[in-house]
N, C-alpha and C positions, 0 to 999 in steps of 0.2 A: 231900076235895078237895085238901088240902096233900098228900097224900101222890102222889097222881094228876100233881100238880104237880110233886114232887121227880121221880117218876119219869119224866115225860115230858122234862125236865131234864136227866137221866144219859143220856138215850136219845136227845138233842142236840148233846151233850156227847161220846158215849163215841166211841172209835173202831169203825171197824167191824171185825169179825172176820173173817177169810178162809179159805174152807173150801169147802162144797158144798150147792148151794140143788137138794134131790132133790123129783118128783112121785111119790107112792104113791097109788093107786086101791086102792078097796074092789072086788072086782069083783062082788059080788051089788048093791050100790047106788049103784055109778059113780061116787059121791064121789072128789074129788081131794084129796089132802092134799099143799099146799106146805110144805115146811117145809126145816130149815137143819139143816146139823151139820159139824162140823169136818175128821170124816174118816170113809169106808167107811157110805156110805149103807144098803149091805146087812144091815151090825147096826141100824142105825134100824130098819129095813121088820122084822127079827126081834124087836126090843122093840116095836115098834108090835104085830104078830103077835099077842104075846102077852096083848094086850089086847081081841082082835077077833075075836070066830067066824065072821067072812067072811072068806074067803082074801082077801089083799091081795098087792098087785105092784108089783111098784119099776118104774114108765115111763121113766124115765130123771133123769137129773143133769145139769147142768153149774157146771161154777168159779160160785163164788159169796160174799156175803158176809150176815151177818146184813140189813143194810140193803137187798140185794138182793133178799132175800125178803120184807122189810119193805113195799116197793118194790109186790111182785107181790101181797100182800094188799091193798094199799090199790087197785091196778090193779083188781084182781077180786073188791071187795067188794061189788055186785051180784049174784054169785053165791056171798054168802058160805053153808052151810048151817049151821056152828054152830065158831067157833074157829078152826082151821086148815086147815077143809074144806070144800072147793067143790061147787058142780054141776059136771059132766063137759064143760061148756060151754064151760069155759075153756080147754079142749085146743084148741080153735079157734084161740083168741087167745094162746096161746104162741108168742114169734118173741125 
């Protein structure tokens, strides 16, 4: 619990990062993965790749910041399905 503590802390605390808040779909299971990185989304979706025997696709990016993403999980945690991956549902509710 202290540490859960310290960490939620630094993550009050830190500034936010500025970079690029990208969506990758799984396309055999529609899953959404929002997630963040600093630059060139396209190497993410190829280390993601490499972990995934379902082709995946970069949907698109735009400007963003760690908190921004932070932001879009806590938005879309009803369709959370495990981590940083969604149901396909949420492509509705992107604006």
């Amino acid at each position: 619990q202290k540490a859960a503590s310290r960490r939620r802390e630094r993550v009050l605390t830190a500034r936010p990062k500025d970079g690029i808040v990208y969506f990758i779909q799984d396309t055999v299971t529609t899953a959404v993965k929002v997630g963040f990185c600093l630059k060139k989304p396209e190497k993410r979706l190829a280390a993601l790749q490499t972990g995934n025997a379902n082709p995946l696709r970069l949907l698109g990016h735009v400007p963003g910041s760690d908190a921004h993403e932070g932001h879009l999980h806590r938005r879309f945690s009803r369709f959370r399905i495990q981590g940083e991956w969604f149901a396909s549902a949420i492509l509705a509710r992107v604006d």
